[in-house]
Chimera marker file (.cmm) of the C-alpha trace (Angstrom):
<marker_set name="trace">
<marker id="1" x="-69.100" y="-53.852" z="11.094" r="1" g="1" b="0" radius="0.5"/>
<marker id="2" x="-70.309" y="-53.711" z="14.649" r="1" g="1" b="0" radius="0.5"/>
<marker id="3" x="-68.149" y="-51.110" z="17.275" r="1" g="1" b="0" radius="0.5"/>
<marker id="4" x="-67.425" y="-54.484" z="19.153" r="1" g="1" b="0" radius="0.5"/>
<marker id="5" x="-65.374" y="-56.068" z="16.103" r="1" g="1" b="0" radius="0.5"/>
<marker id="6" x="-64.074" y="-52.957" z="15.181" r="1" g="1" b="0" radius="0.5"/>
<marker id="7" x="-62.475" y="-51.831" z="18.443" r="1" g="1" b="0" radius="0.5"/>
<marker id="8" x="-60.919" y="-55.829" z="18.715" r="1" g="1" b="0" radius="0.5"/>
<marker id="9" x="-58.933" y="-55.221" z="15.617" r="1" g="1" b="0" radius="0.5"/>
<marker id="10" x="-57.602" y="-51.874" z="16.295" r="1" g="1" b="0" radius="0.5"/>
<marker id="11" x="-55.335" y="-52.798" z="18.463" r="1" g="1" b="0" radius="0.5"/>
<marker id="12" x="-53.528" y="-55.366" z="16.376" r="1" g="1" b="0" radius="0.5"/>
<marker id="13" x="-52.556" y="-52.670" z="13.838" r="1" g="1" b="0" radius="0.5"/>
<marker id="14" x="-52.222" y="-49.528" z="16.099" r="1" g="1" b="0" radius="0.5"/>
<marker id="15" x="-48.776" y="-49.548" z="17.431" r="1" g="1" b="0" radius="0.5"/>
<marker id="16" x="-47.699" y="-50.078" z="13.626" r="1" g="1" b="0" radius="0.5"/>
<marker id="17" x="-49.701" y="-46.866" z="12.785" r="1" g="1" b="0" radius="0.5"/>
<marker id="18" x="-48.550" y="-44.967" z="15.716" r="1" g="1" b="0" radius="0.5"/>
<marker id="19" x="-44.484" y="-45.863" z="14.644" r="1" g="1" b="0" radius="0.5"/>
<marker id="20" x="-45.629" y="-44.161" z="11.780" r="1" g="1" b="0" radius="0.5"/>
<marker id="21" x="-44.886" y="-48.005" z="9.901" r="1" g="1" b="0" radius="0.5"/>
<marker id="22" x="-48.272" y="-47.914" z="7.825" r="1" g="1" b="0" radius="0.5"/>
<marker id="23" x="-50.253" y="-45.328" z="6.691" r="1" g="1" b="0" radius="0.5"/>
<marker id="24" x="-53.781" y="-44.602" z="7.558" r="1" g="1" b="0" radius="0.5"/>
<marker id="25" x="-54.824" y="-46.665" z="4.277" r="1" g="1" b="0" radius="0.5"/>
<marker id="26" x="-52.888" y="-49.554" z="5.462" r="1" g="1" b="0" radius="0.5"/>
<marker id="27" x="-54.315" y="-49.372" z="8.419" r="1" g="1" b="0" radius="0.5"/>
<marker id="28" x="-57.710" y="-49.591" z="7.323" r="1" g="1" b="0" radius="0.5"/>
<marker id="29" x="-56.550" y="-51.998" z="4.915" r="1" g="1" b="0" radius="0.5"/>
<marker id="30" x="-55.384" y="-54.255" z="7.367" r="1" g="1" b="0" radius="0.5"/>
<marker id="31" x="-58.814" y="-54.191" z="9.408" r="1" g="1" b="0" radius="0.5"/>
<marker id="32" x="-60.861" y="-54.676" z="6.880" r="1" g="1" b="0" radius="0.5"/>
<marker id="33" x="-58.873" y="-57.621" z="5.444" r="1" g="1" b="0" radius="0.5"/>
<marker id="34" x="-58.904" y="-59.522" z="9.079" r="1" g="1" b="0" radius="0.5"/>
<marker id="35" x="-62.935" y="-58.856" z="9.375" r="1" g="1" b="0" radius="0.5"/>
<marker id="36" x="-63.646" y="-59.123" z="4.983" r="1" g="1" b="0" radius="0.5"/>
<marker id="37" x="-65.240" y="-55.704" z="4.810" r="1" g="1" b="0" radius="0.5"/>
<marker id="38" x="-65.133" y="-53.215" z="2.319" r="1" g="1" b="0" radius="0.5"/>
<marker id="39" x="-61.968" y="-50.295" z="2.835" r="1" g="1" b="0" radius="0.5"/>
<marker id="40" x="-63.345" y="-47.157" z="3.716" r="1" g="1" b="0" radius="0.5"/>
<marker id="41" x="-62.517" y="-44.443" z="1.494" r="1" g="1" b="0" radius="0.5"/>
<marker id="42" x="-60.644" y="-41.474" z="2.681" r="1" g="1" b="0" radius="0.5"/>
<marker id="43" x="-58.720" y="-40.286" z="5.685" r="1" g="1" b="0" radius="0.5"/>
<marker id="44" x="-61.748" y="-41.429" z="8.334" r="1" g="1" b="0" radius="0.5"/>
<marker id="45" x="-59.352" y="-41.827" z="11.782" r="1" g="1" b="0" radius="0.5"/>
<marker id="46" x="-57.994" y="-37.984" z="10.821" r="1" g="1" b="0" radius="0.5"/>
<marker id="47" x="-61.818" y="-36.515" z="10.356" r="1" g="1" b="0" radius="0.5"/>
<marker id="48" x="-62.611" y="-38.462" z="13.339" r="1" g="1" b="0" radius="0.5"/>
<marker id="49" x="-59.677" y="-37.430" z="15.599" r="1" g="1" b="0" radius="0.5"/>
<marker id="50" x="-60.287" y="-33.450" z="14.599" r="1" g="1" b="0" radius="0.5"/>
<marker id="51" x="-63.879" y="-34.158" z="15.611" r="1" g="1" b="0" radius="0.5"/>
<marker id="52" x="-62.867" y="-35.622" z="18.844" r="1" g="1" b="0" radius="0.5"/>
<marker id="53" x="-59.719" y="-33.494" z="19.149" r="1" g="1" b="0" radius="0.5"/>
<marker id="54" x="-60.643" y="-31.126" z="22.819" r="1" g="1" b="0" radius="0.5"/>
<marker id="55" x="-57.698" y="-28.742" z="23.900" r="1" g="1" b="0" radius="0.5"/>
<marker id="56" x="-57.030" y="-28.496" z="27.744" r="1" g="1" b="0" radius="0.5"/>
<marker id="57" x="-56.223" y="-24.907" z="27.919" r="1" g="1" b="0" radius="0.5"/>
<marker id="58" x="-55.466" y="-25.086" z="31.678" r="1" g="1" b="0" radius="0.5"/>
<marker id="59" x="-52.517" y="-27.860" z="30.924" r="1" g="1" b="0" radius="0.5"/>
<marker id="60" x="-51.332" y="-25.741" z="28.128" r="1" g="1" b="0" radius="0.5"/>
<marker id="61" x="-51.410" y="-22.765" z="31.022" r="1" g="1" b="0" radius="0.5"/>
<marker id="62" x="-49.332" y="-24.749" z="33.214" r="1" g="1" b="0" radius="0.5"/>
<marker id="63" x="-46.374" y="-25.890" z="30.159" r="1" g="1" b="0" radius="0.5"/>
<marker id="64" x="-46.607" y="-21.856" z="29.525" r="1" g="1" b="0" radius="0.5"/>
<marker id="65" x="-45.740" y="-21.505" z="32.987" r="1" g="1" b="0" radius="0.5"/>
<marker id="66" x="-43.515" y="-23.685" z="33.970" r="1" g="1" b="0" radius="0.5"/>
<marker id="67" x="-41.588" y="-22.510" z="30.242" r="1" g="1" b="0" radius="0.5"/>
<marker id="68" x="-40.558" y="-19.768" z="31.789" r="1" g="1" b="0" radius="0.5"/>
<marker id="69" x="-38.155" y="-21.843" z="34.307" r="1" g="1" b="0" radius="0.5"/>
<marker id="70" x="-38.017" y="-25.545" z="32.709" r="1" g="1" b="0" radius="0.5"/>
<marker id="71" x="-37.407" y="-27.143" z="29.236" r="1" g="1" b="0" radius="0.5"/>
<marker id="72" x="-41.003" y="-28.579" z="28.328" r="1" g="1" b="0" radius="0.5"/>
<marker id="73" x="-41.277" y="-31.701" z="26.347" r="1" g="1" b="0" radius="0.5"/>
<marker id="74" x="-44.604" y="-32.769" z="24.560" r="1" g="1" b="0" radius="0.5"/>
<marker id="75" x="-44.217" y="-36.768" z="23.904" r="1" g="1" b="0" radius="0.5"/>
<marker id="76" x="-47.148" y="-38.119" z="22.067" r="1" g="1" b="0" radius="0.5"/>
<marker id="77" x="-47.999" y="-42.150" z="21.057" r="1" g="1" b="0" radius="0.5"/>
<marker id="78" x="-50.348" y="-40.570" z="17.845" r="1" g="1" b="0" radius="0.5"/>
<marker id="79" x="-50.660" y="-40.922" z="14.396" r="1" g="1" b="0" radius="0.5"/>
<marker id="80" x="-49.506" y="-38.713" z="11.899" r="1" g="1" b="0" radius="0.5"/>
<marker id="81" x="-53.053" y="-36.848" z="11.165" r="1" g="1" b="0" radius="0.5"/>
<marker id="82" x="-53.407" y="-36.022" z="14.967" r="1" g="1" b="0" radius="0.5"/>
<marker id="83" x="-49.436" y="-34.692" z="15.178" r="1" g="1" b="0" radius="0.5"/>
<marker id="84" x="-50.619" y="-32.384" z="12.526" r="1" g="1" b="0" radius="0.5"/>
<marker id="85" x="-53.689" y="-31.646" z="14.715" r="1" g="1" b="0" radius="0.5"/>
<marker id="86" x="-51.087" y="-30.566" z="17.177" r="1" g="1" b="0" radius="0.5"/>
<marker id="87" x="-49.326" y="-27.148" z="15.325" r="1" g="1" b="0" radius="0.5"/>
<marker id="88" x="-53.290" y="-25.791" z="16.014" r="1" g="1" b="0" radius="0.5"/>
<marker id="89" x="-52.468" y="-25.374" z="20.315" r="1" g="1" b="0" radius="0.5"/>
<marker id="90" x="-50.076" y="-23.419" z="20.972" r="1" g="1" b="0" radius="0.5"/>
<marker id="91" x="-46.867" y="-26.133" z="20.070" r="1" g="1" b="0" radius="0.5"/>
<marker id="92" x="-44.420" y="-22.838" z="20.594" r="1" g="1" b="0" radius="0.5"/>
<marker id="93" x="-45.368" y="-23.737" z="24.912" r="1" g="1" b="0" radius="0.5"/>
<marker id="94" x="-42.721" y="-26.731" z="24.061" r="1" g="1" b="0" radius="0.5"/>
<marker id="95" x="-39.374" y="-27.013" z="23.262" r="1" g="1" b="0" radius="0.5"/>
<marker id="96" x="-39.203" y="-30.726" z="22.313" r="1" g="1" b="0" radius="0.5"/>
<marker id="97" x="-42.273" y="-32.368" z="20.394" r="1" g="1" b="0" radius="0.5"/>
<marker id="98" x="-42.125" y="-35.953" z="20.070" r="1" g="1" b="0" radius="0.5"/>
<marker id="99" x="-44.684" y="-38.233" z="17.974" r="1" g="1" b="0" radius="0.5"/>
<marker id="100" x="-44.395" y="-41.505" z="18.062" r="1" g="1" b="0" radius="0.5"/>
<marker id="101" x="-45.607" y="-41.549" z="14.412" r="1" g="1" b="0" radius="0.5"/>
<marker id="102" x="-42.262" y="-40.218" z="13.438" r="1" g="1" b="0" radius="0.5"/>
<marker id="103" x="-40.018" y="-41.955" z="15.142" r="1" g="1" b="0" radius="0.5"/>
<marker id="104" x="-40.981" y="-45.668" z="14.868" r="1" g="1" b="0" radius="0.5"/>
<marker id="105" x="-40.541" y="-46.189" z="19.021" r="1" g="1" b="0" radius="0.5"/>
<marker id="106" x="-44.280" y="-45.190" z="21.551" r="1" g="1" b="0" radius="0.5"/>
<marker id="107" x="-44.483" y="-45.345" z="24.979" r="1" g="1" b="0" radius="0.5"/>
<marker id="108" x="-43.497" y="-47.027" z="27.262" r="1" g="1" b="0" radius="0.5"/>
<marker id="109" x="-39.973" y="-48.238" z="25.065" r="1" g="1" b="0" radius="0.5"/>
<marker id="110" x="-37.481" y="-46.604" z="26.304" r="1" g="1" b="0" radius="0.5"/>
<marker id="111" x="-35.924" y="-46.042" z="23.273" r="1" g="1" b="0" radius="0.5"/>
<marker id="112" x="-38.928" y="-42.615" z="22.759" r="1" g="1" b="0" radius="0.5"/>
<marker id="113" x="-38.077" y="-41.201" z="26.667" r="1" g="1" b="0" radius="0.5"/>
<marker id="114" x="-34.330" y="-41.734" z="26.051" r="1" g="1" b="0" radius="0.5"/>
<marker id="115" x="-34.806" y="-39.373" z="22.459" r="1" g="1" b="0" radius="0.5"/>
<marker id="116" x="-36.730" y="-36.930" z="24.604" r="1" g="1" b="0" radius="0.5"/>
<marker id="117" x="-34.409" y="-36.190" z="26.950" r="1" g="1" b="0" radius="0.5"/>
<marker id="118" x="-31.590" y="-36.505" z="24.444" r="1" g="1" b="0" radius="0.5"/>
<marker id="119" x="-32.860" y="-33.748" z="22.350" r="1" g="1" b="0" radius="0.5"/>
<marker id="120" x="-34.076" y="-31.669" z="25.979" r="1" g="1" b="0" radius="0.5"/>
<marker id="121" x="-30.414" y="-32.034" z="26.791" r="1" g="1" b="0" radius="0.5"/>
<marker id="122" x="-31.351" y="-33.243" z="30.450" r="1" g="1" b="0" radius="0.5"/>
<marker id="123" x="-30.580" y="-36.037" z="32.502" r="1" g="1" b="0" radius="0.5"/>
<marker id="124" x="-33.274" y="-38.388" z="33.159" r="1" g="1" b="0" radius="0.5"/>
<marker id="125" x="-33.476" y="-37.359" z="37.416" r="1" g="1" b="0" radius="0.5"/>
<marker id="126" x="-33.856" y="-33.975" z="35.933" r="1" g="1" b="0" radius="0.5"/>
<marker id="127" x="-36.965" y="-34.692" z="34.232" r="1" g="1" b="0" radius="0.5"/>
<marker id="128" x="-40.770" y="-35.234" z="35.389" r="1" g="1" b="0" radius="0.5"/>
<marker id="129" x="-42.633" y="-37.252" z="33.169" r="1" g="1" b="0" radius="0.5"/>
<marker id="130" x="-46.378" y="-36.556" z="32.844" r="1" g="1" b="0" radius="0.5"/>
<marker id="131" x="-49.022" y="-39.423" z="31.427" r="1" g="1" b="0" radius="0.5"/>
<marker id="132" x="-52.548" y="-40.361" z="32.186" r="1" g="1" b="0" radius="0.5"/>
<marker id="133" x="-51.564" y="-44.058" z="32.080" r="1" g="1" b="0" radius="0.5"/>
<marker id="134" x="-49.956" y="-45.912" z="34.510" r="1" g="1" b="0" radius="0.5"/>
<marker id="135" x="-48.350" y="-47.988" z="31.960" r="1" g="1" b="0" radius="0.5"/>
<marker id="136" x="-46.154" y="-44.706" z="30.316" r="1" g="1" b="0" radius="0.5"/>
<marker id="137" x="-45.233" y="-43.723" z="33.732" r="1" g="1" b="0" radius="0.5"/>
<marker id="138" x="-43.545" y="-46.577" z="34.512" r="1" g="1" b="0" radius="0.5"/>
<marker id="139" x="-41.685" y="-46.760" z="31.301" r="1" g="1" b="0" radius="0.5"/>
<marker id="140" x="-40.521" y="-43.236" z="31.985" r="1" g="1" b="0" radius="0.5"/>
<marker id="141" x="-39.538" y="-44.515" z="35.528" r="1" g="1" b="0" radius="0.5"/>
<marker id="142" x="-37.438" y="-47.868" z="34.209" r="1" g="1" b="0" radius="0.5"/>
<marker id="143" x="-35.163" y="-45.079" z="32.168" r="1" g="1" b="0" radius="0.5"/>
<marker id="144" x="-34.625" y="-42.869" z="35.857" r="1" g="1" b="0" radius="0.5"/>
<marker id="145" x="-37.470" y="-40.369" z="35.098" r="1" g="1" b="0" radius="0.5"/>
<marker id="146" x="-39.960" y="-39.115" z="37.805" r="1" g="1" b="0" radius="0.5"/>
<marker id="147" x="-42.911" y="-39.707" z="36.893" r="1" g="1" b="0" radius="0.5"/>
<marker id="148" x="-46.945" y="-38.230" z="37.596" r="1" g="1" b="0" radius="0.5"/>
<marker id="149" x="-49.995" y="-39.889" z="36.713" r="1" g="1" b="0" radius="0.5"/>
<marker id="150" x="-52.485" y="-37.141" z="35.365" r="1" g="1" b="0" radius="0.5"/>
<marker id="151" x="-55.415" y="-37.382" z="37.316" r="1" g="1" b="0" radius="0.5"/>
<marker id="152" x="-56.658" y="-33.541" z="37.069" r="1" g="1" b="0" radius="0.5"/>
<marker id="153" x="-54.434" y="-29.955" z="37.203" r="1" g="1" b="0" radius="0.5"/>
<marker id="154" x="-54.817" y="-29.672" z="40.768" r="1" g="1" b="0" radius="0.5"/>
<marker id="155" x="-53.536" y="-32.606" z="41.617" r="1" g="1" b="0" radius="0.5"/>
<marker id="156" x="-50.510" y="-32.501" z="39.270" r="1" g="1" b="0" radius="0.5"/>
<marker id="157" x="-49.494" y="-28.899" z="40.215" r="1" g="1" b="0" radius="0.5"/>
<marker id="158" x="-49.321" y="-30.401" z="43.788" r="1" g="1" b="0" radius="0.5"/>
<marker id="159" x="-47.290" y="-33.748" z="42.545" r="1" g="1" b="0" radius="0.5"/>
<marker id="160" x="-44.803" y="-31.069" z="40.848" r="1" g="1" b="0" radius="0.5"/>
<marker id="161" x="-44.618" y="-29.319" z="44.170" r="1" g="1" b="0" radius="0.5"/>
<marker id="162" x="-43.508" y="-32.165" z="46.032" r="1" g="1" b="0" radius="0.5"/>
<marker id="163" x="-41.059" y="-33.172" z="43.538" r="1" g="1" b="0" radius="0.5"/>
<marker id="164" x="-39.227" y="-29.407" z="44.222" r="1" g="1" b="0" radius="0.5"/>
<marker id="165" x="-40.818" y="-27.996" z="40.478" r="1" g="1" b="0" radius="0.5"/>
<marker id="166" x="-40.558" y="-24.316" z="41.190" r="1" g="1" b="0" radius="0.5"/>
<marker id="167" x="-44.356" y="-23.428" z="39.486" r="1" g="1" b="0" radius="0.5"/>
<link id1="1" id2="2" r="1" g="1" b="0" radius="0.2"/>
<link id1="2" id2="3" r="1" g="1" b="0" radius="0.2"/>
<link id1="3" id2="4" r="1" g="1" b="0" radius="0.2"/>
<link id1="4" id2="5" r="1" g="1" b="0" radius="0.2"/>
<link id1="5" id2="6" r="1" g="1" b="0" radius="0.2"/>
<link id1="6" id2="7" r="1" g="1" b="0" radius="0.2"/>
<link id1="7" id2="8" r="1" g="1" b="0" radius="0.2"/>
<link id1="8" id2="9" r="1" g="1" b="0" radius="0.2"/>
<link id1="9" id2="10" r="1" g="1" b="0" radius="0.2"/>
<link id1="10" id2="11" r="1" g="1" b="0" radius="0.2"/>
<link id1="11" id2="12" r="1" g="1" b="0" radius="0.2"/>
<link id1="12" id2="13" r="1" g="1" b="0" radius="0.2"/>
<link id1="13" id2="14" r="1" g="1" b="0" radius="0.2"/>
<link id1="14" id2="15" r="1" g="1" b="0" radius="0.2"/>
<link id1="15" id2="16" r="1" g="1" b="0" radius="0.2"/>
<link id1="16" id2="17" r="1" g="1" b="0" radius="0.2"/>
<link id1="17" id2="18" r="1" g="1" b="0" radius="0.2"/>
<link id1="18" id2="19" r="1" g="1" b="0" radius="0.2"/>
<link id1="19" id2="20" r="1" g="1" b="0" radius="0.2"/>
<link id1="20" id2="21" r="1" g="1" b="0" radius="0.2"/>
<link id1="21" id2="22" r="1" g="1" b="0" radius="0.2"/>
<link id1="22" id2="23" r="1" g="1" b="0" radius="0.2"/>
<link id1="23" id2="24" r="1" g="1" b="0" radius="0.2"/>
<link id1="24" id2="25" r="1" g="1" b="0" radius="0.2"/>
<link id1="25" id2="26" r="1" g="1" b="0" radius="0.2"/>
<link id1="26" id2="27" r="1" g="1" b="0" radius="0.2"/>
<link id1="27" id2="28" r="1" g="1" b="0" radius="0.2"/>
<link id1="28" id2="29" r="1" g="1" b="0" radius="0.2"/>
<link id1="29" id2="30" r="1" g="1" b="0" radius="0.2"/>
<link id1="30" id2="31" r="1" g="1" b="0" radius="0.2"/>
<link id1="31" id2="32" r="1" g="1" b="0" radius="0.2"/>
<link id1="32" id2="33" r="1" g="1" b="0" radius="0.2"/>
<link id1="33" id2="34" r="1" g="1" b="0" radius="0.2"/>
<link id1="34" id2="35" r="1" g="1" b="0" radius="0.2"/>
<link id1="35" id2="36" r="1" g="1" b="0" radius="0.2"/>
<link id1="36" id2="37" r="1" g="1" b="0" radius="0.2"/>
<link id1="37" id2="38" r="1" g="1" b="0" radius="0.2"/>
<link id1="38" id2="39" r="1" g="1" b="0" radius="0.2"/>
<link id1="39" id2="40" r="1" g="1" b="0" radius="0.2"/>
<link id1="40" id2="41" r="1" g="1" b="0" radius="0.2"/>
<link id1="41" id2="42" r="1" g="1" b="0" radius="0.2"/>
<link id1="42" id2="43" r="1" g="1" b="0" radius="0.2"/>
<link id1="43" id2="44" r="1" g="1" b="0" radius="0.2"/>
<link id1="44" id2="45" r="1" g="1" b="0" radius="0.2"/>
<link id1="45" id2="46" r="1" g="1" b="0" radius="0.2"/>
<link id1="46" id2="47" r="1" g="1" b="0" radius="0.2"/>
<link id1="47" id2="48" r="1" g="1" b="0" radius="0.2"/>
<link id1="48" id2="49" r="1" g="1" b="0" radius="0.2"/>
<link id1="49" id2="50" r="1" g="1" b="0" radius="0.2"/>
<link id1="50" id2="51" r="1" g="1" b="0" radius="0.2"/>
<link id1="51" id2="52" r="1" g="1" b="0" radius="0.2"/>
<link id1="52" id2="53" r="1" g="1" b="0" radius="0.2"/>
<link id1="53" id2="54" r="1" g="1" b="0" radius="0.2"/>
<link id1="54" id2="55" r="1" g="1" b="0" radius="0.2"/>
<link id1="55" id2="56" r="1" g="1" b="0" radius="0.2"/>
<link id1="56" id2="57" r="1" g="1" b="0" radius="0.2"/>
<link id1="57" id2="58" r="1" g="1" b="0" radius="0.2"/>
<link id1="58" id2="59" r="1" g="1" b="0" radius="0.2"/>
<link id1="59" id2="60" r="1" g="1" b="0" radius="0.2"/>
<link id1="60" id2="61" r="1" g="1" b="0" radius="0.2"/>
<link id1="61" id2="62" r="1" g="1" b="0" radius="0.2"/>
<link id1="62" id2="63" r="1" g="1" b="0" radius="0.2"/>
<link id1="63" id2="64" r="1" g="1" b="0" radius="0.2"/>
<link id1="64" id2="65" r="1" g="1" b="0" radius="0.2"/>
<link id1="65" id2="66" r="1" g="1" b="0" radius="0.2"/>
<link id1="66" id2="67" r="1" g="1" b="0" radius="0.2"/>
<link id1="67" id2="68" r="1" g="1" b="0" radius="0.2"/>
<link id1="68" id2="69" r="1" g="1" b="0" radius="0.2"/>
<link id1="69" id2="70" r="1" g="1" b="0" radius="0.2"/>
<link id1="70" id2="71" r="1" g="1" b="0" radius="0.2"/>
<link id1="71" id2="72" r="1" g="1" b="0" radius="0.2"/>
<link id1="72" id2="73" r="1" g="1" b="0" radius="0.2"/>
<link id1="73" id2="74" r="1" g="1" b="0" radius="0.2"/>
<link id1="74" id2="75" r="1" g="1" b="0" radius="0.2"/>
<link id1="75" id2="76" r="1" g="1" b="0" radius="0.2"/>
<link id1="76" id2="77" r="1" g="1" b="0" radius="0.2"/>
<link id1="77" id2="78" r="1" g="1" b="0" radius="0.2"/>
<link id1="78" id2="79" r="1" g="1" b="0" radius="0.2"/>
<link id1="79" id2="80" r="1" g="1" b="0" radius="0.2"/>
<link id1="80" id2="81" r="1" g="1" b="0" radius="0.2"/>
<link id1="81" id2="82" r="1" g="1" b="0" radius="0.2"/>
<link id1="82" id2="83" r="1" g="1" b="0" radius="0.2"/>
<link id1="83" id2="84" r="1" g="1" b="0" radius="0.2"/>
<link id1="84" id2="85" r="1" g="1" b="0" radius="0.2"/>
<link id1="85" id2="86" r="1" g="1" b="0" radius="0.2"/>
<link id1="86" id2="87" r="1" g="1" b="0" radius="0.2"/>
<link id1="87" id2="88" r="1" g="1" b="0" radius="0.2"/>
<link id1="88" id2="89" r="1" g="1" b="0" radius="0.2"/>
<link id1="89" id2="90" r="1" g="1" b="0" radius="0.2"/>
<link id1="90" id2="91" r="1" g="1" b="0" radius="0.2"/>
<link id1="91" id2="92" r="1" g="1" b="0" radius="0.2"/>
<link id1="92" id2="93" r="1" g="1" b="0" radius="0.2"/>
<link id1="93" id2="94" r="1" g="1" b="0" radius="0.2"/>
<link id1="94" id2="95" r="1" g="1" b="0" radius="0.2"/>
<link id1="95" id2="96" r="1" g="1" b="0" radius="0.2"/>
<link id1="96" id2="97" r="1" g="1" b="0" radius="0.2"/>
<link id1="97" id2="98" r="1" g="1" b="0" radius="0.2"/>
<link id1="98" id2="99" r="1" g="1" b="0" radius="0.2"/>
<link id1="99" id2="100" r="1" g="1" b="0" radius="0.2"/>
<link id1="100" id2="101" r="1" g="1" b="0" radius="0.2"/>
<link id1="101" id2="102" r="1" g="1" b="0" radius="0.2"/>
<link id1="102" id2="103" r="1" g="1" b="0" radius="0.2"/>
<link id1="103" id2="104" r="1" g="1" b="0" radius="0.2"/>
<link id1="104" id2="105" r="1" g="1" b="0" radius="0.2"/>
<link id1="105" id2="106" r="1" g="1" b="0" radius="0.2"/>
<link id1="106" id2="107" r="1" g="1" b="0" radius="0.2"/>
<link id1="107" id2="108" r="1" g="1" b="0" radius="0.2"/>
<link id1="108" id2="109" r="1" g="1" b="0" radius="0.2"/>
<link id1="109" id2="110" r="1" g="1" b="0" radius="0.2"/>
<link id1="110" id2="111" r="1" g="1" b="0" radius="0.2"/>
<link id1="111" id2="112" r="1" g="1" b="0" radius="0.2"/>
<link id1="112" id2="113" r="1" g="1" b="0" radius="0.2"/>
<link id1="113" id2="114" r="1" g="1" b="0" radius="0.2"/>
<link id1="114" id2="115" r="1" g="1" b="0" radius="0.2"/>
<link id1="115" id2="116" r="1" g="1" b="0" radius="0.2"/>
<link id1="116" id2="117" r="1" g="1" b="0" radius="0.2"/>
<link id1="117" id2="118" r="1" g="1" b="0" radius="0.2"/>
<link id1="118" id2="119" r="1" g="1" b="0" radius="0.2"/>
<link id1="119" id2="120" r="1" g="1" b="0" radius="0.2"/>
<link id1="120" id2="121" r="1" g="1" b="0" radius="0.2"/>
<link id1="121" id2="122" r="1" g="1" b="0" radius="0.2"/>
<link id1="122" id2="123" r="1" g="1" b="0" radius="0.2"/>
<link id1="123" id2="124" r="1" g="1" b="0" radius="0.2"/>
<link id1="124" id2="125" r="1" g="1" b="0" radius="0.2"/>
<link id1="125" id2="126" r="1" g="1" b="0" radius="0.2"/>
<link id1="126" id2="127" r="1" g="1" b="0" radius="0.2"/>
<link id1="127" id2="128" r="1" g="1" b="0" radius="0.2"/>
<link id1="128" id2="129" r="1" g="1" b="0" radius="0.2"/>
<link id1="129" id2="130" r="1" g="1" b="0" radius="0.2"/>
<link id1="130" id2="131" r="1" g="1" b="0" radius="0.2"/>
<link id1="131" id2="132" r="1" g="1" b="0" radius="0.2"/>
<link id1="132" id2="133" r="1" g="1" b="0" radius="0.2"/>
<link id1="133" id2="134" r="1" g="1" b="0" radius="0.2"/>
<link id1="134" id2="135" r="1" g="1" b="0" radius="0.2"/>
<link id1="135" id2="136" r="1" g="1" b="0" radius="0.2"/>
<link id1="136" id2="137" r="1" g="1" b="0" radius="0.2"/>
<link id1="137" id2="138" r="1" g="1" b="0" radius="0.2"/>
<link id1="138" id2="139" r="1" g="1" b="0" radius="0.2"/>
<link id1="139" id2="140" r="1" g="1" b="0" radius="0.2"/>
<link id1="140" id2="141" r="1" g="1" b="0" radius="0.2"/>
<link id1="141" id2="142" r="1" g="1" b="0" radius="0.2"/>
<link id1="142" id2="143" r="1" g="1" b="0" radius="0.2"/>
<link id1="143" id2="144" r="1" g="1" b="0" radius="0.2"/>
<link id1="144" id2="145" r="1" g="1" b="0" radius="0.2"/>
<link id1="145" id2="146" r="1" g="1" b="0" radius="0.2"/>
<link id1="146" id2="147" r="1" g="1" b="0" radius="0.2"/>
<link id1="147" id2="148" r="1" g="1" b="0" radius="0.2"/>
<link id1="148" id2="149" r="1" g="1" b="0" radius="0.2"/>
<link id1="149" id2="150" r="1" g="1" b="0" radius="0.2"/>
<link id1="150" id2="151" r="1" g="1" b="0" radius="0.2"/>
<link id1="151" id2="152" r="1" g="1" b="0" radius="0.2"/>
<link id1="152" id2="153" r="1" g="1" b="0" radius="0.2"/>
<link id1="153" id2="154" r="1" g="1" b="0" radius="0.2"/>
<link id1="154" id2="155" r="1" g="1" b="0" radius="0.2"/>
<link id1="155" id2="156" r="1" g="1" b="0" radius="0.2"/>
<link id1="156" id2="157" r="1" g="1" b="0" radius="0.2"/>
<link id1="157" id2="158" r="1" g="1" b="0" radius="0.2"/>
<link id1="158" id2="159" r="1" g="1" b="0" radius="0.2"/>
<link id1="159" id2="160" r="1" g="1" b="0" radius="0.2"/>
<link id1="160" id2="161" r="1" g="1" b="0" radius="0.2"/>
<link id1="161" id2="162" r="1" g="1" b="0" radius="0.2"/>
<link id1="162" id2="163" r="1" g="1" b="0" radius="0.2"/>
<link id1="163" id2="164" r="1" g="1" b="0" radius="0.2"/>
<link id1="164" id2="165" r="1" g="1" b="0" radius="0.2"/>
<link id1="165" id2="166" r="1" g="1" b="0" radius="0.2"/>
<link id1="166" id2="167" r="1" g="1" b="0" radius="0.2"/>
</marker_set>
């Protein structure tokens, strides 16, 4: 199948996989059915997401930080092969870890911020919600979160500032 038809039917099935609804074979399953191709064998998105998998040790740097005076949260829309992927960076930086895969909500419902700051034991004008997409942010926002776009560290650190984060 060509990269064009492939990455047209992903996103029919991908929120299902991410609520952790179907399973990687049902996923694939589901694809191939809508463009009558053969099912791959074995787990290819997992292989493929530890290939791709790159670990921002200066973001991890700044939850270690900012650990030391805040509850840290780690909220994740991912599958259940990359929240594995996770335990391998440092997941003792957070004490809330949230995948999407495992509780059948993904950003932006509110329904995943609401559990987040439910098990953080913080009100939502207490929290800062990070994201690279606009989208997630203002999800956070609609349940009374602050919220940062991720651009790059610099740039966050300085968003955090402004917003009275202690770092």
């Amino acid at each position: 199948m060509s990269e064009e038809l492939l990455s047209q039917e992903i996103p029919k099935f991908k929120p299902d996989f991410q609520r952790g609804k179907i399973s990687e074979e049902q996923f694939w399953e589901s694809i191939c059915s809508e463009l009558n191709c053969q099912t791959p064998e074995g787990a290819l998105w997992e292989s493929a997401f530890r290939e791709a998998l790159s670990h921002r040790k200066e973001v991890y740097h700044l939850a270690y930080q900012l650990g030391k005076s805040y509850k840290v949260g780690f909220l994740s829309n991912t599958e259940v092969a990359a929240a594995k992927q996770f335990n391998k960076f440092h997941p003792e930086y957070f004490d809330v870890k949230i995948f999407s895969c495992y509780e059948n909500s993904i950003k932006p419902e509110s329904q995943i911020y609401e559990l987040c700051l439910e098990q953080l034991q913080i009100k939502p004008n207490q929290a800062v919600f990070i994201d690279d997409k606009v989208e997630n942010i203002a999800g956070a926002k609609n349940v009374g979160m602050h919220g940062i776009v991720y651009g790059h560290l610099t740039q966050l650190v300085t968003e955090l500032k402004s917003l009275g984060v202690d770092i």
